[in-house]
C-alpha positions as CSV (number, residue, x, y, z in Angstrom):
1,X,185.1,154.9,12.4
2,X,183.2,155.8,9.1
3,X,182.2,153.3,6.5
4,X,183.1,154.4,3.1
5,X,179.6,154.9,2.3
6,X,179.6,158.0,4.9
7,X,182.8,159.5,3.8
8,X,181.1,159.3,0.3
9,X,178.7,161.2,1.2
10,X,180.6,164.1,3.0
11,X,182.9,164.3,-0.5
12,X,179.4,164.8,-2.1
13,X,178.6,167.5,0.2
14,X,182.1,169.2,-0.3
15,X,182.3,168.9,-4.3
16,X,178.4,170.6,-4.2
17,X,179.8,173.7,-2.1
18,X,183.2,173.5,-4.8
19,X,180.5,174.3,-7.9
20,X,177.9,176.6,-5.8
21,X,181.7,178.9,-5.7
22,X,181.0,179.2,-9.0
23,X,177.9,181.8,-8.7
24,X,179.5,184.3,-7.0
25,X,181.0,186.3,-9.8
26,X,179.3,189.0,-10.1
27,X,179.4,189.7,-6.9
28,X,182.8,189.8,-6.5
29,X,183.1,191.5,-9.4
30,X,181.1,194.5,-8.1
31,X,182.8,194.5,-4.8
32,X,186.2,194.8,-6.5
33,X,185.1,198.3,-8.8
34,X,185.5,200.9,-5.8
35,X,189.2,199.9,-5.1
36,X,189.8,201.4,-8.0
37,X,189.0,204.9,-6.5
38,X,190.1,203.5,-3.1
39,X,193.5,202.9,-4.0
40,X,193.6,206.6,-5.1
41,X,191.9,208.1,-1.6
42,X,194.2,205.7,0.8
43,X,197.0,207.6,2.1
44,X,200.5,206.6,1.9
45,X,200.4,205.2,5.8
46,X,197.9,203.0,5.2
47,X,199.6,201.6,1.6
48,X,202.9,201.4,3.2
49,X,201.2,199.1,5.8
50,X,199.6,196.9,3.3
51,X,203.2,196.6,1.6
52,X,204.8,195.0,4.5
53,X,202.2,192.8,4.7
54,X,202.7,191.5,1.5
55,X,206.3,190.9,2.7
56,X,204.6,189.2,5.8
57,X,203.0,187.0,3.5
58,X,205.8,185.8,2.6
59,X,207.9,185.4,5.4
60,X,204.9,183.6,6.2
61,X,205.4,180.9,3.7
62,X,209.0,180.5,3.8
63,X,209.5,180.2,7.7
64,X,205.9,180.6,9.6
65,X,207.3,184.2,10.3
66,X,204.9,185.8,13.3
67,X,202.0,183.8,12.2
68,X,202.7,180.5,13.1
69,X,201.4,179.2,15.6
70,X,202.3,176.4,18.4
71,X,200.2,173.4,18.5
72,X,200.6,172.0,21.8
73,X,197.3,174.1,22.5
74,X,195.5,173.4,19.9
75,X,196.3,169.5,20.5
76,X,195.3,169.5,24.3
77,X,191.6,171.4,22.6
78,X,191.0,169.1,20.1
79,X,192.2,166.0,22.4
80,X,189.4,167.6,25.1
81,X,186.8,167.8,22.8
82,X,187.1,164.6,21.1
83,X,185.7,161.0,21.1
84,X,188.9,159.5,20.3
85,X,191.8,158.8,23.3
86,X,194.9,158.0,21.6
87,X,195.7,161.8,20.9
88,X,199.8,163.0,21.4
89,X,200.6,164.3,17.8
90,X,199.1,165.8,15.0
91,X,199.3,162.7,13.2
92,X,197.6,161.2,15.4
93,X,194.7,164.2,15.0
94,X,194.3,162.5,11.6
95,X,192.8,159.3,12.9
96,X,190.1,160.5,14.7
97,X,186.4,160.2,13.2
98,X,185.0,162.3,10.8
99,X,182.4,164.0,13.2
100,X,185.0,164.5,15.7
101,X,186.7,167.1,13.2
102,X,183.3,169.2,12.0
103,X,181.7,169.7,15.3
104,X,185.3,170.8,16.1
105,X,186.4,172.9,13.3
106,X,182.6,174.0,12.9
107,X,182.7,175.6,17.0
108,X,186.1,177.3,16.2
109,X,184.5,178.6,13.1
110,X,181.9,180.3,15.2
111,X,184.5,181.6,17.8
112,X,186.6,182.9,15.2
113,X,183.8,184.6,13.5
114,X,182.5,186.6,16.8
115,X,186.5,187.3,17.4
116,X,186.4,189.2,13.6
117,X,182.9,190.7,14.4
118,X,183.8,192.8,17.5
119,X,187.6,193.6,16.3
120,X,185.8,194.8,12.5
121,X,183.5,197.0,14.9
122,X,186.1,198.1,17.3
123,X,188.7,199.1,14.2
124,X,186.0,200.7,12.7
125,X,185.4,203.8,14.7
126,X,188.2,206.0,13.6
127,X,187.4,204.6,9.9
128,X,190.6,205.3,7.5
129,X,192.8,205.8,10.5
130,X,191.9,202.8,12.0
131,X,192.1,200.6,8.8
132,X,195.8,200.7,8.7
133,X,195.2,198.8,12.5
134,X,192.6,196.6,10.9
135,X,194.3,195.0,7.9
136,X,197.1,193.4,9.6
137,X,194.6,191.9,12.3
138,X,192.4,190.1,10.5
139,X,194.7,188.9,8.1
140,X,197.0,187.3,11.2
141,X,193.1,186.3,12.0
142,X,192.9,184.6,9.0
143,X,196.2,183.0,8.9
144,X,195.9,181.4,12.6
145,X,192.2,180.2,11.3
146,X,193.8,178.2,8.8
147,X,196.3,177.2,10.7
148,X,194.0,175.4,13.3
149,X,191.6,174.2,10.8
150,X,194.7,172.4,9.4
151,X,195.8,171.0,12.8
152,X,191.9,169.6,13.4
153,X,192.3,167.7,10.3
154,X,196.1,166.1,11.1
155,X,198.0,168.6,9.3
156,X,201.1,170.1,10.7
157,X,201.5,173.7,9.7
158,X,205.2,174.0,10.4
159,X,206.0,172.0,7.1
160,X,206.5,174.4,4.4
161,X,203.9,172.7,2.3
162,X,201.0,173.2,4.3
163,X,201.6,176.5,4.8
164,X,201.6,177.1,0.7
165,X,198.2,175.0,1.0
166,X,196.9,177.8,3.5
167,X,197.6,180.3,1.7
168,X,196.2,178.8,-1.2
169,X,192.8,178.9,1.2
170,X,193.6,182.1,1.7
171,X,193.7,182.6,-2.4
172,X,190.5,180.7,-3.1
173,X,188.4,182.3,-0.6
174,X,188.8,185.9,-2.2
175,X,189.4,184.8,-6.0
176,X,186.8,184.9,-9.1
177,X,185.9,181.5,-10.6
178,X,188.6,181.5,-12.7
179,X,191.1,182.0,-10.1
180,X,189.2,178.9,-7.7
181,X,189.5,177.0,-10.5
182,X,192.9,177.0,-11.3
183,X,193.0,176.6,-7.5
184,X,190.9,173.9,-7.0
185,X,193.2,172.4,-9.8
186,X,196.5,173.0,-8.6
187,X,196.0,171.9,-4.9
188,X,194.4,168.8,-5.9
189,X,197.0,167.6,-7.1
190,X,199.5,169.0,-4.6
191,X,200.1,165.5,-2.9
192,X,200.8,163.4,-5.6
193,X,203.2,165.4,-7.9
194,X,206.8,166.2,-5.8
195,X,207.4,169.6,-7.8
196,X,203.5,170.6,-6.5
197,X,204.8,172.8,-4.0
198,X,207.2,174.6,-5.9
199,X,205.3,175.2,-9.1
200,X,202.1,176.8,-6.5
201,X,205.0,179.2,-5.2
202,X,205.7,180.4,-8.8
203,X,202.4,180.2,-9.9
204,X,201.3,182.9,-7.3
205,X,203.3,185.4,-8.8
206,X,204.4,187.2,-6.0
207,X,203.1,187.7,-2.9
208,X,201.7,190.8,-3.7
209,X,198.7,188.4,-6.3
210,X,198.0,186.5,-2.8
211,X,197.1,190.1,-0.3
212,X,195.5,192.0,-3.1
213,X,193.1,189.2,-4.4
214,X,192.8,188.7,-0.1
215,X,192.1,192.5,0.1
216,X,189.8,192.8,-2.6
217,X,187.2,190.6,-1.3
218,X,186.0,193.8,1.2
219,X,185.1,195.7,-1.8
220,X,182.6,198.7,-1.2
221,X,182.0,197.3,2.6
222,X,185.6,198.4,3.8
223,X,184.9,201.6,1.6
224,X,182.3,202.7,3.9
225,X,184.5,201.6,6.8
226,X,186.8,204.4,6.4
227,X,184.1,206.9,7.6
228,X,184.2,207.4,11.3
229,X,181.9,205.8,13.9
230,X,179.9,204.4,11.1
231,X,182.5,202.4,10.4
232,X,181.9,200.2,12.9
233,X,179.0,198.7,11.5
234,X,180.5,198.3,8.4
235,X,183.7,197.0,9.9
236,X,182.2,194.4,11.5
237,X,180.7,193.2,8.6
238,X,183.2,193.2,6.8
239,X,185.2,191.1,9.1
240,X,183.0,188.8,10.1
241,X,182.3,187.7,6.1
242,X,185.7,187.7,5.6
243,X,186.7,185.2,8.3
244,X,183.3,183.3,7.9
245,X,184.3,182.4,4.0
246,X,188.3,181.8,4.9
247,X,187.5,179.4,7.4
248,X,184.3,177.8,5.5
249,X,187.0,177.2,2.6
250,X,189.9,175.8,4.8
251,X,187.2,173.5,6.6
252,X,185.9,172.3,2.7
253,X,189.7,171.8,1.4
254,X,190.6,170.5,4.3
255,X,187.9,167.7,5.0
256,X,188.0,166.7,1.6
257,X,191.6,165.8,1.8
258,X,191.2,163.9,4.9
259,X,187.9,162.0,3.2
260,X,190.5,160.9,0.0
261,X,193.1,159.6,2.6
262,X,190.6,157.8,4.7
263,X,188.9,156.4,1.3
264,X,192.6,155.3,0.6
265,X,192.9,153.6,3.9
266,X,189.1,151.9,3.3
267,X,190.6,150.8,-0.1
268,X,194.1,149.1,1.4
């Protein structure tokens, strides 16, 4: 297992990614201007959509709704392609090394990613029609991502909890410094105050704040999408950054809370 010197260093790593967020501002501030005109060129099939995903979104949270996933599966992976034996629960995930949940999480990063490239592509070629098909897939893309990122680090996402972490991941992925962070802020300190939980539910003001900030990460790319055939190109694009930075955050938010319970367990 890793000496407290390594895990040290991995937090280092993590907490340089944290502030290099922090120069992406203007950049997501450009990409958010054209919704603006989007919003107004949508039609109503393809805003009605988006409004039961919001409601999705929360099911989500409450229950697991659709989106959640069985871990049996995802055990009998990570058990397959780890180092350590003693595997049967997600709990057990947790005691595994270090390594053992990068390379993992770092290869299901990579097949997620080519999953979100050819779907962006393939929902791309009817571009506005399509889009309405598009936006529920990768955000169930994105929610199962998280999900299993979770589970490779020995966190169960059937407890309500982790499933307000997620789609706090979700949040930070897609939100302006500000927004990460508040973020940043507010989930480290999720497992040490009791009322954590319920304050982050508030504090997201509806699940419409969560799908739009989600939504507005595609900017001028998912523009483009909505003209035929070319759309492809910028579909996949699209999807394929989205998914890249969702799982890149849930891999950082996640390791770094494993690396402050193993420091713990160093420390005792």
């Amino acid at each position: 297992m890793e000496t407290r010197e390594q895990l040290e260093i991995h937090l280092q790593e993590i907490q340089s990614w944290e502030k290099d967020q922090k120069g992406l501002w203007f950049w997501e501030k450009l990409g958010r201007i054209p919704f603006k005109i989007l919003d107004k060129m949508t039609p109503a099939f393809v805003q009605n959509k988006i409004g039961l995903l919001v409601a999705e979104l929360g099911s989500y949270i409450q229950t697991g709704g659709k989106y959640l996933i069985s871990e049996k599966s995802m055990i009998q992976k990570i058990r397959d392609n780890s180092s350590f034996n003693d595997i049967d629960t997600i709990s057990d995930i947790g005691k595994m090394p270090l390594a053992d949940m990068i390379s993992i999480s770092e290869k299901l990063q990579k097949d997620r990613v080519k999953f979100a490239t050819v779907q962006g592509a393939s929902t791309g070629i009817g571009g506005i029609f399509t889009l309405a098909i598009d936006i529920p897939v990768i955000l169930g893309t994105a929610l199962k991502t998280l999900q299993e990122i979770a589970i490779i680090h020995g966190y169960d996402p059937n407890d309500k909890m982790e499933r307000i972490f997620i789609v706090k991941c979700l949040q930070f992925s897609s939100a302006d410094i500000v927004g990460k962070e508040a973020i940043l802020k507010e989930i480290s300190s999720m497992h040490e105050d009791t009322n954590a939980s319920e304050n982050m539910i508030s504090q997201l003001q509806g699940w419409q704040e969560v799908f739009f900030t989600y939504r507005d990460q595609f900017g001028w790319k998912k523009l483009f999408q909505m003209v035929p055939i070319a759309g492809m190109i910028f579909g996949a694009y699209a999807n394929k950054g989205m998914i890249q930075d969702v799982a890149e955050t849930g891999i950082m938010l996640y390791r770094k809370r494993r690396i402050y319970e193993k420091l713990k367990e160093t420390d005792v």
